[in-house]
Backbone as numpy.savetxt, mean C-alpha at the origin, in Angstrom:
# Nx Ny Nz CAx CAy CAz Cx Cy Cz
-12.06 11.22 -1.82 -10.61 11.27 -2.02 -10.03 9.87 -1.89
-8.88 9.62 -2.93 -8.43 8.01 -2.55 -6.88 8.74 -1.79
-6.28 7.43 -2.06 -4.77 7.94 -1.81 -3.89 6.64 -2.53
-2.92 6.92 -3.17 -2.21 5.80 -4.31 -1.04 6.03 -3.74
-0.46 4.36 -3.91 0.54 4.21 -3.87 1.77 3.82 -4.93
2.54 4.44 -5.43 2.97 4.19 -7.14 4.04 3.53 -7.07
4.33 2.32 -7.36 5.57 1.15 -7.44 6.37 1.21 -8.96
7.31 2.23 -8.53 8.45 2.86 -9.43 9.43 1.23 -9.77
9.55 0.60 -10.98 10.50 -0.65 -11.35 11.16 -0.32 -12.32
11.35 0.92 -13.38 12.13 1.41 -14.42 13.33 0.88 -14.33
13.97 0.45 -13.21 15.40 -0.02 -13.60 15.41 -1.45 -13.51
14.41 -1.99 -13.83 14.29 -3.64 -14.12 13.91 -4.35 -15.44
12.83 -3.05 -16.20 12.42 -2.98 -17.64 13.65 -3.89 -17.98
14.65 -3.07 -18.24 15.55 -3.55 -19.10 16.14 -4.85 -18.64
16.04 -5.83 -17.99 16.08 -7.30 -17.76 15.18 -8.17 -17.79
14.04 -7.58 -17.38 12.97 -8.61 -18.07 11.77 -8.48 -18.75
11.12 -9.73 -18.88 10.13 -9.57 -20.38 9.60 -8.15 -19.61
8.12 -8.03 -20.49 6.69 -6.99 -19.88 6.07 -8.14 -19.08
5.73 -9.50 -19.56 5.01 -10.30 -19.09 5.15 -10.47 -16.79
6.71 -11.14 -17.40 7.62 -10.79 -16.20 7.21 -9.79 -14.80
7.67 -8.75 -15.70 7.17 -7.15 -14.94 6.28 -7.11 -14.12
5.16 -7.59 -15.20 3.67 -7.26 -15.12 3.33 -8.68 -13.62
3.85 -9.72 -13.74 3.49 -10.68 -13.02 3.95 -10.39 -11.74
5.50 -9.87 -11.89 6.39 -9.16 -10.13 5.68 -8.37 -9.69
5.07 -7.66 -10.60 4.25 -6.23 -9.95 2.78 -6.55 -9.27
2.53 -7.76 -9.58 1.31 -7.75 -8.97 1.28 -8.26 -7.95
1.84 -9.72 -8.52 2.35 -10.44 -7.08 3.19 -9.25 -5.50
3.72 -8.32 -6.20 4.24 -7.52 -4.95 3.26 -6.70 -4.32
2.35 -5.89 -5.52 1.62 -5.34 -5.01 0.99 -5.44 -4.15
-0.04 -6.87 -4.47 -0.63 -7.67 -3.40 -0.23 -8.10 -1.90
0.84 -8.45 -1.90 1.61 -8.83 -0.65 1.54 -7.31 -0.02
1.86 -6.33 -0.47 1.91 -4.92 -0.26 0.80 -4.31 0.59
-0.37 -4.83 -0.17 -1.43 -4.58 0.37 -1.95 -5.23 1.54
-1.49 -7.01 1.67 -1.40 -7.78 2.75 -1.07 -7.23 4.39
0.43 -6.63 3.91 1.34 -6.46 4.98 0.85 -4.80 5.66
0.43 -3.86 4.95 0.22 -2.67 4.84 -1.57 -2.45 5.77
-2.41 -3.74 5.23 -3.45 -3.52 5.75 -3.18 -3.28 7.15
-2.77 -3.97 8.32 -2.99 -4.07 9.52 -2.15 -2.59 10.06
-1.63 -1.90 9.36 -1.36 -0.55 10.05 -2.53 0.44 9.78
-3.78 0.22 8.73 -4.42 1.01 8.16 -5.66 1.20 9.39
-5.91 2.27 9.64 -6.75 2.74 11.09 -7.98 2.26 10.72
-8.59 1.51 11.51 -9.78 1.03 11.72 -11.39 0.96 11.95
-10.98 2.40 13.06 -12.13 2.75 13.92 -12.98 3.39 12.69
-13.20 4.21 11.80 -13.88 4.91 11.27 -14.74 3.95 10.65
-16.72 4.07 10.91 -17.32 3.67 10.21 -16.85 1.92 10.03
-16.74 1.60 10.85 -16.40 0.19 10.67 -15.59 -0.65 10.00
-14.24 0.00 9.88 -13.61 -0.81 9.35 -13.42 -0.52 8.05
-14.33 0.57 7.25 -14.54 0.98 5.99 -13.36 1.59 5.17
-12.20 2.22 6.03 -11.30 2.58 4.92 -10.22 1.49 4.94
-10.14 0.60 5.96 -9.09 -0.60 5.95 -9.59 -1.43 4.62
-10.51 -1.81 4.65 -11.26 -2.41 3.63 -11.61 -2.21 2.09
-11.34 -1.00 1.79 -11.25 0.03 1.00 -10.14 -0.28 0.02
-8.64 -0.91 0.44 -7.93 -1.13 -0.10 -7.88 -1.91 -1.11
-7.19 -1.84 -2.17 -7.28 -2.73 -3.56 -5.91 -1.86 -4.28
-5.97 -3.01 -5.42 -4.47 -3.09 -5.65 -4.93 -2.59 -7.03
-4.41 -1.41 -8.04 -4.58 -0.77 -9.28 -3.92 -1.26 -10.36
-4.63 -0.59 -11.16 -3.66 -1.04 -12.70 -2.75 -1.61 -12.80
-2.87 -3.47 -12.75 -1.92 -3.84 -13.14 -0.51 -4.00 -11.95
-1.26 -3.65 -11.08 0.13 -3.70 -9.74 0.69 -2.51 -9.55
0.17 -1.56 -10.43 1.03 0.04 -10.50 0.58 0.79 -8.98
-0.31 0.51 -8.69 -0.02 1.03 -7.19 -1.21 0.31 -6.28
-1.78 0.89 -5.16 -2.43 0.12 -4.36 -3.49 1.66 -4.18
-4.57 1.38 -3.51 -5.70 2.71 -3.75 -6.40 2.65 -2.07
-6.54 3.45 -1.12 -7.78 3.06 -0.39 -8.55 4.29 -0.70
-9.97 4.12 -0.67 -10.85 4.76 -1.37 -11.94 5.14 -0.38
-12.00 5.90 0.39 -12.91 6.81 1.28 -13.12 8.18 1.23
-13.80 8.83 1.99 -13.99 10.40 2.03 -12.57 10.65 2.78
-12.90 9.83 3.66 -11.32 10.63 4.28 -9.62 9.55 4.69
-9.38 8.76 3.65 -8.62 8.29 3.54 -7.30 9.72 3.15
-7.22 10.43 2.69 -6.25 10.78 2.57 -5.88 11.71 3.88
-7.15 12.11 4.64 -6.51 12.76 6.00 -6.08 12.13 6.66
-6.76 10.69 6.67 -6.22 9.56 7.83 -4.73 9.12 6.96
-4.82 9.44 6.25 -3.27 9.10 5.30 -2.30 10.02 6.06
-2.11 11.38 5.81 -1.31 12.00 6.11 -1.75 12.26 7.66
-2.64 12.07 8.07 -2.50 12.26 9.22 -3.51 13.78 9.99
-3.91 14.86 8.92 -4.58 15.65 9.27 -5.98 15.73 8.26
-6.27 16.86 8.51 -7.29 17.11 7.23 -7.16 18.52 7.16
-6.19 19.16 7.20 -6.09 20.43 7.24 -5.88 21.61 8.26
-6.98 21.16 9.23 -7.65 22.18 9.72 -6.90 21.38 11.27
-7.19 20.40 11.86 -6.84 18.91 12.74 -5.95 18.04 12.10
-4.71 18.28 13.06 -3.56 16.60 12.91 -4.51 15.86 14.20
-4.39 14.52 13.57 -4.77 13.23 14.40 -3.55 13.11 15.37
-3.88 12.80 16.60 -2.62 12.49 17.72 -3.05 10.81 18.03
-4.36 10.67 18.25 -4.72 9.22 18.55 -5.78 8.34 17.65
-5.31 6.92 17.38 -6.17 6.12 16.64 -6.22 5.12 17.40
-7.46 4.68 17.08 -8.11 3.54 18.87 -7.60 2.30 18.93
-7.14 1.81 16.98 -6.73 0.47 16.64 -5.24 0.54 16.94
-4.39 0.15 18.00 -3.15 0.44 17.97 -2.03 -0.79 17.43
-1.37 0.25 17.09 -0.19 -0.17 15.93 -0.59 0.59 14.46
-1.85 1.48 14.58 -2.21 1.79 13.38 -2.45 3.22 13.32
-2.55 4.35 12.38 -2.07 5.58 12.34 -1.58 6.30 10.70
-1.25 7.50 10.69 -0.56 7.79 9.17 0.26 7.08 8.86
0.72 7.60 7.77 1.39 7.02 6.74 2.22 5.17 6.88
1.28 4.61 6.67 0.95 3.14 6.89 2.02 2.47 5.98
2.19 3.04 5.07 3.17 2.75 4.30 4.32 2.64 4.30
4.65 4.18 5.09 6.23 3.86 5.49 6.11 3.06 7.03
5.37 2.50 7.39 5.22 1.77 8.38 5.45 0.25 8.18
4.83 -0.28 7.06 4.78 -1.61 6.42 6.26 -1.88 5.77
6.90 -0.60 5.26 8.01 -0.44 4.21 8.77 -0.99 5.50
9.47 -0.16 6.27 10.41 -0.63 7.34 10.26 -1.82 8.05
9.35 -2.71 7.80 8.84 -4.53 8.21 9.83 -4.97 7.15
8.29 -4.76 6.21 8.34 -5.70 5.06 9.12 -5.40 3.51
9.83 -4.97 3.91 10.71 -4.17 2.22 10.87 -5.46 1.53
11.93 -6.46 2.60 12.85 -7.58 1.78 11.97 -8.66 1.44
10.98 -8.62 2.39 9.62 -9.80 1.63 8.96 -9.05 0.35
9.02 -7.99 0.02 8.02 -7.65 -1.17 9.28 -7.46 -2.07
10.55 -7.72 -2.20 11.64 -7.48 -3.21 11.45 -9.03 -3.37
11.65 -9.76 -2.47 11.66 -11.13 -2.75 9.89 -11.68 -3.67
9.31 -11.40 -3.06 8.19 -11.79 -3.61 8.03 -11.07 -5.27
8.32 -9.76 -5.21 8.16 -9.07 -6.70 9.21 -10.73 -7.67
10.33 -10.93 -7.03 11.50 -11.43 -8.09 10.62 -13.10 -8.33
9.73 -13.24 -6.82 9.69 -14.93 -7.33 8.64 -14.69 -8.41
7.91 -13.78 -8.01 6.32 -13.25 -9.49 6.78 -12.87 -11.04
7.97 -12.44 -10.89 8.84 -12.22 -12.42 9.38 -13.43 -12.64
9.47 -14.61 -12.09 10.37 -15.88 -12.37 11.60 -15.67 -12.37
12.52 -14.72 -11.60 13.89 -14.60 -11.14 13.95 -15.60 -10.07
């Protein structure tokens, strides 16, 4: 199972090139993935789903790619919610974890990667 993250920009199309786009989106993505790693839980297998991370098509979203990245994503696997992870500061949904840091550095960074 992976788990994606999808970087919605439809209301920017219409101001700049594709080239543009394509350059904000990666450049953000990346930073995305930067800022996002160090909430991503650790302990399992060494480090293997932190590591896991990579940035998709073009900047369109970010991927971590394990068996159980998406339980450690949301936090259960169905059957078990996780209450404790050993790496602290790190835990579910990593994303909205990184988002409430780092929003205005990855708006800024998307605009300097489009040449705004």
């Amino acid at each position: 199972m992976s788990i994606r993250i999808k970087v919605d920009l439809s209301g920017v199309k219409s101001k700049l090139s594709d080239r543009n786009i394509l350059l904000g989106k990666v450049a953000m993505a990346n930073q995305m993935l930067l800022d996002m790693t160090n909430f991503v839980p650790m302990a399992n297998e060494g480090g293997a789903l932190r590591a896991s991370g990579h940035v998709i098509e073009n900047g369109n979203g970010i991927e971590w790619n394990t068996v159980y990245a998406r339980a450690q994503f949301y936090g259960t696997n169905g059957i078990v919610s996780f209450q404790h992870y050993s790496t602290p500061g790190t835990g579910k949904r990593w994303d909205e974890k990184a988002k409430a840091i780092y929003m205005n550095r990855w708006q800024d960074v998307f605009a300097k990667g489009a040449g705004l």
